[in-house]
C-alpha positions as CSV (number, residue, x, y, z in Angstrom):
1,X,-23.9,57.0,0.2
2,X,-25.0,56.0,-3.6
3,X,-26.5,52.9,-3.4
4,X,-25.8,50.2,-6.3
5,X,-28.3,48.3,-8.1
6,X,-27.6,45.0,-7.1
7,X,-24.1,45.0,-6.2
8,X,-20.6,45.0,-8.0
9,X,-18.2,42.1,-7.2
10,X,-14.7,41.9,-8.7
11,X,-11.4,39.6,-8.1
12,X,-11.2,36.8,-5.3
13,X,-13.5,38.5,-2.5
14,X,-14.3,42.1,-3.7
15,X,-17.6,43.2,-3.7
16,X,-19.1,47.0,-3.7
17,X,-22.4,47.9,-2.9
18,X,-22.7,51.8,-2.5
19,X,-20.5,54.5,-3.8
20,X,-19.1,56.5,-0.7
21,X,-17.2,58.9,-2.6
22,X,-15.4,62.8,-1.3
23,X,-16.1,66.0,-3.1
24,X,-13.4,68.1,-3.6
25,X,-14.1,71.9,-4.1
26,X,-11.2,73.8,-4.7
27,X,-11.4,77.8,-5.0
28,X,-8.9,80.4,-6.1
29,X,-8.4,83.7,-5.1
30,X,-9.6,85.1,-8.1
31,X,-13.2,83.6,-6.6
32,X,-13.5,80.6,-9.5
33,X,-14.4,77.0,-8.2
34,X,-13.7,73.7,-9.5
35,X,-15.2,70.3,-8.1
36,X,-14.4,66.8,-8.6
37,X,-15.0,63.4,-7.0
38,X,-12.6,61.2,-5.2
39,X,-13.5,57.6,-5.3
40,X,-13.3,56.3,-1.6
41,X,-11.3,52.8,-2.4
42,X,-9.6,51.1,0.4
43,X,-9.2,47.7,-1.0
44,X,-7.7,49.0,-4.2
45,X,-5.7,52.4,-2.8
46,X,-5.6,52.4,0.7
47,X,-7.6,55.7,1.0
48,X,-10.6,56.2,3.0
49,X,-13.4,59.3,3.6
50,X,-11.3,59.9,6.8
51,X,-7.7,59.5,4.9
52,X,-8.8,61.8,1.9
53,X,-9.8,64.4,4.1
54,X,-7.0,64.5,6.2
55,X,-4.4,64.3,3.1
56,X,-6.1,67.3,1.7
57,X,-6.0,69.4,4.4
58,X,-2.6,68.5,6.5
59,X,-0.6,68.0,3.5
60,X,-1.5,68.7,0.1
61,X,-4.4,71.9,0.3
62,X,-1.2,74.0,2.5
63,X,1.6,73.2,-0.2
64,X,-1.0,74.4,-3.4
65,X,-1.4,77.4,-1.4
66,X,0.1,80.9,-3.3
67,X,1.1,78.4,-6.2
68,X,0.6,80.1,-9.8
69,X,-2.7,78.2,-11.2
70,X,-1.0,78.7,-14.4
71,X,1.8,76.7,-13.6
72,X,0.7,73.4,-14.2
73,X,4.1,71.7,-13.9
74,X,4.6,73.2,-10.3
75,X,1.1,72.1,-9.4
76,X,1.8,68.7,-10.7
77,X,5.5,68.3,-9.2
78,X,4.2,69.7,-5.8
79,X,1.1,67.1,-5.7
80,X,3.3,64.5,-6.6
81,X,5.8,65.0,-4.0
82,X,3.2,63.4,-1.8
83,X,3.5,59.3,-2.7
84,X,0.5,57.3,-3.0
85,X,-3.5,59.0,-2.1
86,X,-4.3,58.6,-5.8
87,X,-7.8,59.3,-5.7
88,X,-7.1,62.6,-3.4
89,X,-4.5,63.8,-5.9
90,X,-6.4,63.1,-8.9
91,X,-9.5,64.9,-7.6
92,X,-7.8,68.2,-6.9
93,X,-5.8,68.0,-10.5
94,X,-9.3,67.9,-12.2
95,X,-10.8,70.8,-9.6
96,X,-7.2,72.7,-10.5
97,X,-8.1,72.6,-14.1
98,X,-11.8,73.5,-14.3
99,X,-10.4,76.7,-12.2
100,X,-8.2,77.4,-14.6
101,X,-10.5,76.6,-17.7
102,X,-12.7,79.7,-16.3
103,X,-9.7,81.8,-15.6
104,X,-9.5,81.7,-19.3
105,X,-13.4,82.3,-19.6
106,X,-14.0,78.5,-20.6
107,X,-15.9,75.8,-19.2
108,X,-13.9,72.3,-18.5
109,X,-15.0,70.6,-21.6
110,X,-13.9,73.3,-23.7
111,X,-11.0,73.7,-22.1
112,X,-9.9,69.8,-22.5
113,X,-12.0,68.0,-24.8
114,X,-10.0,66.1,-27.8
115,X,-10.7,65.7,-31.8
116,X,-13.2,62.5,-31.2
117,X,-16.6,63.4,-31.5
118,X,-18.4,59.7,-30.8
119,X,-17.0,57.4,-28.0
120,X,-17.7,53.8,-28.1
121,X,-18.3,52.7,-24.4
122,X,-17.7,49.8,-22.3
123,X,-19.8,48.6,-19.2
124,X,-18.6,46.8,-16.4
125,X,-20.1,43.3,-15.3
126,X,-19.8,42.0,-11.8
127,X,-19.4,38.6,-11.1
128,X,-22.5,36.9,-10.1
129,X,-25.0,33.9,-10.7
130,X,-25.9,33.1,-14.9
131,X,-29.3,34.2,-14.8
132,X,-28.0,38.1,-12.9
133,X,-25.1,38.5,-15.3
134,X,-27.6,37.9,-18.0
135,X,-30.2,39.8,-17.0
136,X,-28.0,43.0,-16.0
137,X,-26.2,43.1,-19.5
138,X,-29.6,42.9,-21.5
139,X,-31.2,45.4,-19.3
140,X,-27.3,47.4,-20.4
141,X,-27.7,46.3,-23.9
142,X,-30.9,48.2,-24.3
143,X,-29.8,51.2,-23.0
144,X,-27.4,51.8,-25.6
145,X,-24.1,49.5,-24.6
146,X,-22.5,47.2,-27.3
147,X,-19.6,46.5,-24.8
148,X,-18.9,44.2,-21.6
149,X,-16.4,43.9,-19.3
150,X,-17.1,40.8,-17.7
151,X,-15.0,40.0,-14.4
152,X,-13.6,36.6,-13.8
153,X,-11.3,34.9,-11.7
154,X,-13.1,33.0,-9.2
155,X,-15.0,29.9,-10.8
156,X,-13.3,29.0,-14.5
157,X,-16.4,26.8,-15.8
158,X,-19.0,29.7,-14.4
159,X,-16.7,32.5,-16.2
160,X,-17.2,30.3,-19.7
161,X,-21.2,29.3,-19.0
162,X,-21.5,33.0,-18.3
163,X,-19.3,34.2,-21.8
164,X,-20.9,31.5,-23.9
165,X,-24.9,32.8,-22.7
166,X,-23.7,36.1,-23.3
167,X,-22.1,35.0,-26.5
168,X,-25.5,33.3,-27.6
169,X,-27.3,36.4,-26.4
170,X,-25.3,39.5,-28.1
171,X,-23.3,38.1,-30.7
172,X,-22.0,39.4,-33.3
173,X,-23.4,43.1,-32.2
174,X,-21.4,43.4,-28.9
175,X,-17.3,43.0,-28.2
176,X,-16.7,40.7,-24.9
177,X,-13.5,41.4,-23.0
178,X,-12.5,40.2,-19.3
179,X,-11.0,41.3,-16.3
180,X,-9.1,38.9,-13.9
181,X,-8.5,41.5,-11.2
182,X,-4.8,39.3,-11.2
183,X,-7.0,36.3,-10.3
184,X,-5.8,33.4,-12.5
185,X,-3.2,30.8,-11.8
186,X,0.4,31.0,-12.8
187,X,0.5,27.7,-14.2
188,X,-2.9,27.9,-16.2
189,X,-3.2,31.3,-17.4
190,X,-1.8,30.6,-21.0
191,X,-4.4,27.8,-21.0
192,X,-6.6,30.2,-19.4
193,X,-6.4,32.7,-21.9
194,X,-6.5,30.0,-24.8
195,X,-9.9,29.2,-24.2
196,X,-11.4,33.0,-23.9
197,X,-10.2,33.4,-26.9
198,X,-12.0,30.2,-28.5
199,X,-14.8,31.6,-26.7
200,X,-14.6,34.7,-28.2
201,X,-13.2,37.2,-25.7
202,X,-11.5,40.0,-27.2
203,X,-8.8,41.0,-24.7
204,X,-8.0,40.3,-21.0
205,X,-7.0,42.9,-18.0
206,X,-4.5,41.9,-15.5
207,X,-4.6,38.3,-15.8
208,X,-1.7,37.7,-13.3
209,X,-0.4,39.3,-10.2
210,X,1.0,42.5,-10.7
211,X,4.3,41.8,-9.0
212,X,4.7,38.4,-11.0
213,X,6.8,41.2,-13.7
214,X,8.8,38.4,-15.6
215,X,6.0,36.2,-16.0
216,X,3.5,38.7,-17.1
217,X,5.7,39.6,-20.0
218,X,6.1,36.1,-21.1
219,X,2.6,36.0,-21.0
220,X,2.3,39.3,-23.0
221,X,5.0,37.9,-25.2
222,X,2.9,34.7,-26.3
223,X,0.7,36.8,-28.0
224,X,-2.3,34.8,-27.3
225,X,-4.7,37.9,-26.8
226,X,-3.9,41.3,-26.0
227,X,-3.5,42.5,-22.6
228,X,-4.8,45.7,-20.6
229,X,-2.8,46.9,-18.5
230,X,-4.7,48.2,-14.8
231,X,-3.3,47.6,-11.6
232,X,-0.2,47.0,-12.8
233,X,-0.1,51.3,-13.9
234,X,-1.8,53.4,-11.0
235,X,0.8,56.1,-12.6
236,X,3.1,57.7,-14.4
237,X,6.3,56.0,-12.7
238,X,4.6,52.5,-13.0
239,X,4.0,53.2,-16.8
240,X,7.6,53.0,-17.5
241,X,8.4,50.2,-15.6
242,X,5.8,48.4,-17.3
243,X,7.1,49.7,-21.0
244,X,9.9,48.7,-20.1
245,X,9.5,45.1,-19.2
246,X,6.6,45.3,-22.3
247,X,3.9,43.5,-20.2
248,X,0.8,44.8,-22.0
249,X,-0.5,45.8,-25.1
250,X,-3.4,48.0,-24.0
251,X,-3.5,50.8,-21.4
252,X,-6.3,51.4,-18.8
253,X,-5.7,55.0,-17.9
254,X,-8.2,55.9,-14.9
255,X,-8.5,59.8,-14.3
256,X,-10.3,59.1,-11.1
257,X,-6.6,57.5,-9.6
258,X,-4.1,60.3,-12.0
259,X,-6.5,63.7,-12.5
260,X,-6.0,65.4,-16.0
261,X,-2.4,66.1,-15.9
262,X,-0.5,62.6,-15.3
263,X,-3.0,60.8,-17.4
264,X,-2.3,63.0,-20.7
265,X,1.7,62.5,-19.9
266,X,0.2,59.0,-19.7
267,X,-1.5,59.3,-23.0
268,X,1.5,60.4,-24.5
269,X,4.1,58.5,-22.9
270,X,1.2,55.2,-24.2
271,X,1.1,56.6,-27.7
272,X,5.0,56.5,-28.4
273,X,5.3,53.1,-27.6
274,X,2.8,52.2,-30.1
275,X,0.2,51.0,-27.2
276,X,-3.6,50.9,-27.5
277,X,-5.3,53.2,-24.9
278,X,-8.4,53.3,-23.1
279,X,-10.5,55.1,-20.2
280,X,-11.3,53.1,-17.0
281,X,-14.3,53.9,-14.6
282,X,-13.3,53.8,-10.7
283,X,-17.1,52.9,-10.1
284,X,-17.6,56.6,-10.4
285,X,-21.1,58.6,-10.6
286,X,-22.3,60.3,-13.6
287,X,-19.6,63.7,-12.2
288,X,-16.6,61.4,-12.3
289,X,-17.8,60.0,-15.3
290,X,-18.2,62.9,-17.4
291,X,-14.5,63.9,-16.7
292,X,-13.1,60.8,-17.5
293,X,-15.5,61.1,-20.9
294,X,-14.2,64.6,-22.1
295,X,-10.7,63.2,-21.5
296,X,-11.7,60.0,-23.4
297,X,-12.5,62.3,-26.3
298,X,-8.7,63.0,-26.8
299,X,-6.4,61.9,-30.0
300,X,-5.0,58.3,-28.8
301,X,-7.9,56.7,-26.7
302,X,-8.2,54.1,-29.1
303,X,-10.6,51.5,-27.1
304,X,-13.7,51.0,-25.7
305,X,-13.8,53.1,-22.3
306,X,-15.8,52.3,-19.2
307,X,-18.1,55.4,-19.3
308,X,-21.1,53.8,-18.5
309,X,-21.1,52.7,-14.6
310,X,-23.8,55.8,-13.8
311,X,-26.3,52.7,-15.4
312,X,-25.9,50.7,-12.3
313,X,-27.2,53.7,-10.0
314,X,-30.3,54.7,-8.8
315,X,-29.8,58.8,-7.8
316,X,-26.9,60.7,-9.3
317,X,-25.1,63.8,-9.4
318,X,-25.6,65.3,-13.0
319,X,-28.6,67.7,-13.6
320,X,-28.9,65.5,-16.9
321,X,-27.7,62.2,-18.5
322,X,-25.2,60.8,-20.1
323,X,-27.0,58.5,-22.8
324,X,-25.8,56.0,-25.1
325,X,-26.7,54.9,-28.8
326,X,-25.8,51.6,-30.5
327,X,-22.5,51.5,-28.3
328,X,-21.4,54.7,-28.7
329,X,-21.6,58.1,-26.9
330,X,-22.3,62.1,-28.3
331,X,-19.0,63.9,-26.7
332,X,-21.0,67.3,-28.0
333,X,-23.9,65.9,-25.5
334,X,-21.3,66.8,-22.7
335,X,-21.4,70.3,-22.7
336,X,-24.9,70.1,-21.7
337,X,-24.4,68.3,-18.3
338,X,-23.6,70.4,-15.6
339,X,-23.3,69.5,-11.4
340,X,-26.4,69.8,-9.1
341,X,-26.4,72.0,-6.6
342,X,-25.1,71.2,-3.6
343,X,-28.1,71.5,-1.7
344,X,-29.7,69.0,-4.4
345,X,-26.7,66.8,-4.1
346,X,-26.9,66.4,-0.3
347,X,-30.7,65.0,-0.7
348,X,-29.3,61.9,-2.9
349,X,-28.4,59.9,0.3
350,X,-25.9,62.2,1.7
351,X,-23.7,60.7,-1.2
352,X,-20.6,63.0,-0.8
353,X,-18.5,63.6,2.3
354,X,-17.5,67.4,1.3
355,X,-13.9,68.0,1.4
356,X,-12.9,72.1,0.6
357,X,-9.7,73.6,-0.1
């Protein structure tokens, strides 16, 4: 376990205090390895330590076996044949393609990096008490973060005391956007969202429950701020619902929750419909981050992305840093960053439960 500075709390009753996350190490026959992280989320996906593990190795490490590597769309169709057990599935996709990156004598950031050189990030507040909130973003702020997240949902006149201090604070050097976790009222949320935008708040995720469909895109449809799109799109087949319907302007693509491969038909699939895109952090450490990064770095990510949650922990995974300046981040910096050993990894609070296929 990873423990959290302070702790992160999110929606009506959420709350997270350490990471307990599963490695996935994948090997080929050909004696290359690829790792990844799968975020252990059973409040979000279902999927616990025990569930990953067993997923992995009942079901979805004996139907990769003798499959071509270089056959991505086999890979992904046979993966996907198993519903559900995001994090699982997006784990192995990224392991699947940092093997094949070296079976073609690359590492994974040369492999998938995109045209963007300097990513502006995002950093995720939890709600708390005034004076924490405050305190946690300037301590942020002078590490090199020019955007919050700021959770809401629970208490309306502590979510504005807490946007207008911030306001005071930061402004005009940092963009403030929220995150209802589908927390506000049917019958207020245009009201709702009427005053963060007086307040300043750039755009909102998930202001209403997901399966409230018709109402979300009326509320999309007033055009009183734009809307991210999260739990409403854990993948691919929930993207074209939500196109559909047109019930956001901004997508939140996790890779943590859809790997490489399903978040760049994702990408795409965003792109044509003329939506704003951004990466979103599953609470990962500094590994899971650094994949969603090199993914963020890709033609269409268009938004702040939430690349900055290895702030909030005391011990990580990376033999090195990822550092921010004035908001943004270096994506050369990320070919520098490679995985501790897994000897070193196992001294930083037993924080992975090892999973191998």
């Amino acid at each position: 376990m990873l423990p959290i500075k302070g702790e992160l709390s999110w929606g009506k009753s959420s709350h997270l205090q350490t990471l307990k996350h599963v490695l996935i190490k994948v090997s080929s026959s050909e004696g290359h390895t690829g790792i990844a992280e799968a975020p252990v989320r059973p409040g979000i996906y279902g999927e616990t330590i025990k569930s990953i593990e067993a997923i992995i190795a009942l079901e979805l490490g004996p139907r990769l076996l003798n499959l071509d590597l270089a056959d991505e769309d086999a890979i992904y169709d046979t993966l996907h044949r198993v519903p559900n057990n995001h994090t699982a599935k997006g784990a192995l996709d990224i392991a699947l393609s940092e093997i094949r990156a070296k079976s073609q004598g690359k590492t994974l950031f040369e492999a998938q990096r995109g045209p963007q050189e300097r990513l502006r990030v995002s950093f995720i507040l939890g709600i708390s008490n005034l004076d924490n909130m405050l305190a946690e973003a300037k301590t942020i702020f002078a590490q090199g973060v020019r955007v919050f997240k700021i959770k809401i949902g629970r208490d309306a006149k502590h979510d504005r005391r807490v946007i207008e201090a911030l306001s005071t604070e930061f402004a005009p050097e940092v963009i403030l956007y929220a995150d209802a976790n589908e927390g506000l009222s049917l019958n207020n949320a245009a009201r709702e969202l009427e005053q963060l935008a007086k307040l300043g708040i750039a755009y909102i995720e998930e202001p209403l429950p997901v399966e409230l469909i018709r109402a979300r895109a009326e509320l999309r449809a007033a055009k009183i701020m734009p809307i991210i799109a999260d739990d409403s799109c854990f993948s691919l087949r929930d993207l074209h619902r939500e196109l559909e319907l047109n019930t956001f302007d901004i997508l939140n693509i996790k890779t943590a929750r859809t790997g490489f491969t399903e978040s760049a038909k994702m990408l795409v699939l965003a792109q044509e419909a003329g939506k704003g895109v951004m990466l979103g952090s599953q609470a990962s450490s500094s590994l899971g981050s650094l994949h969603c990064a090199i993914f963020a770095s890709k033609e269409g990510v268009s938004h702040p992305s939430e690349l900055s949650f290895p702030l909030k922990l005391n011990a990580d995974t990376l033999d090195g840093k990822l550092s921010f300046d004035q908001g943004y981040l270096d994506v050369n910096s990320l070919s520098k960053l490679k995985l501790k050993t897994l000897a070193e990894i196992d001294k930083v609070q037993n924080y992975f439960k090892e999973a191998q296929l």
